[in-house]
C-alpha positions as CSV (number, residue, x, y, z in Angstrom):
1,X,-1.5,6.3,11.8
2,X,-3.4,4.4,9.8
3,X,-3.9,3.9,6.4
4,X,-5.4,2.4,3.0
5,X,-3.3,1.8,0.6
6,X,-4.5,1.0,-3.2
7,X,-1.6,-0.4,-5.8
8,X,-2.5,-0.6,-9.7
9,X,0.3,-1.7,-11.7
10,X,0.9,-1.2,-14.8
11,X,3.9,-1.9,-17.2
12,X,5.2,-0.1,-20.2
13,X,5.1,-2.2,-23.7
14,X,8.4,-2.5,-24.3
15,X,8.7,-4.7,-21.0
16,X,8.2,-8.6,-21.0
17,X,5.1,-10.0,-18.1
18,X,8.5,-12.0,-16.8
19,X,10.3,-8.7,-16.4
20,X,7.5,-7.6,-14.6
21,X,7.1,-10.8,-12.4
22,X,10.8,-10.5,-11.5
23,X,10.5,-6.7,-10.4
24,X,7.2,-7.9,-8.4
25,X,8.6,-10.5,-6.9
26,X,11.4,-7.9,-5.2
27,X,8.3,-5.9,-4.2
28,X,6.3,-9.0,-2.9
29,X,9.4,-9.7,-0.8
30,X,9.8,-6.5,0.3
31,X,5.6,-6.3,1.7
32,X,6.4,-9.7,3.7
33,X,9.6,-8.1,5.8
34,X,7.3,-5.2,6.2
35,X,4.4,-7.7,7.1
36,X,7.0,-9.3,9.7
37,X,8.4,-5.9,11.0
38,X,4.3,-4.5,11.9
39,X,4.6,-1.5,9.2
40,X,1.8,-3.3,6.5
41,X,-1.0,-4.8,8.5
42,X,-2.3,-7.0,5.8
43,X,-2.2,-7.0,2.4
44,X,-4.1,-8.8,-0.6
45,X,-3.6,-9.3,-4.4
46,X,-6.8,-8.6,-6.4
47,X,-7.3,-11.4,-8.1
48,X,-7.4,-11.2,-11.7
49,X,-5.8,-7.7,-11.7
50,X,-2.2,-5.7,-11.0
51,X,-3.6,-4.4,-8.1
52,X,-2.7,-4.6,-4.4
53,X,-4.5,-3.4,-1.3
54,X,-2.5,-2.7,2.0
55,X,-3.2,-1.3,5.6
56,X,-0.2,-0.1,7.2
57,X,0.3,1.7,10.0
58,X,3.3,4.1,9.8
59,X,4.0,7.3,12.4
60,X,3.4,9.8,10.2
61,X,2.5,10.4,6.5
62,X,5.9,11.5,5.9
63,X,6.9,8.2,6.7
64,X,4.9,6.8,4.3
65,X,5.7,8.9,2.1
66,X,9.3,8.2,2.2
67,X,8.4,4.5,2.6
68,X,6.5,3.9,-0.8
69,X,9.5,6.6,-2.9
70,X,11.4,3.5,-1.6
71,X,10.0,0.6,-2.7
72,X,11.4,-1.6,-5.5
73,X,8.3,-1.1,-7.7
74,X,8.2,2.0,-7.0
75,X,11.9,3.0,-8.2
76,X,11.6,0.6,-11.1
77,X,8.4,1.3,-12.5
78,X,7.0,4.4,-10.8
79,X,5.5,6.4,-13.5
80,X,3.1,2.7,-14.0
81,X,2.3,2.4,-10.1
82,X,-0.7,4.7,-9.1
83,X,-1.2,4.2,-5.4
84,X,-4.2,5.9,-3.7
85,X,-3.7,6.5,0.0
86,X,-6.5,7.0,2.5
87,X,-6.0,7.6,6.0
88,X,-8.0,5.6,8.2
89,X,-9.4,6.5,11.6
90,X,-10.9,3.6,14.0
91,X,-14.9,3.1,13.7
92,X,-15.1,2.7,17.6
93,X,-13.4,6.4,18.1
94,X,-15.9,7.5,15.5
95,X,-18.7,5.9,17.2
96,X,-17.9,7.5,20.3
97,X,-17.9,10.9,18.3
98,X,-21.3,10.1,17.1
99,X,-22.6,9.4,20.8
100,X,-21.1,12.9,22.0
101,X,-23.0,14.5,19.4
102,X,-26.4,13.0,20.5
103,X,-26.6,15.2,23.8
């Protein structure tokens, strides 16, 4: 299953931008084995922003569920990480939807 994954980070006052930069460069290095194992698809940094974009492709939204209560951002700054998920569905097995429908 597919899906769309949308990171903004935030980080409470009391913590330093290098504290931050240390906790997301655990997270950064946890996305690239991810990358390598097939799991995240691709994934970008929005430039000029704490915010991250991913596709990953996991088996089921429990997985994924599971996945992200695991990640290091995550457990060390989860009430400032809002993540929207949206599943994704293939634009060719929509299409072919669409073209059923004609008749």
């Amino acid at each position: 299953m597919l899906y769309h994954l949308d990171f903004r980070v935030q980080y409470p006052p009391t913590m330093s931008q290098e504290e931050l930069f240390t906790i997301w460069s655990e997270e950064a290095d946890a996305a690239m084995g991810a990358q390598k194992a097939g799991v995240v698809l691709n994934i970008w940094k929005c430039v000029g922003t704490r915010r991250v974009i991913a596709i990953v492709n996991v088996e089921s939204s429990d997985q994924l569920d599971q996945i992200i209560m695991d990640l290091p951002i995550v457990k060390k700054l989860g009430q400032y990480v809002n993540i929207e998920v949206t599943s994704l569905r293939s634009y060719e097995d929509f299409a072919t939807d669409l073209n059923a429908r004609k008749n």
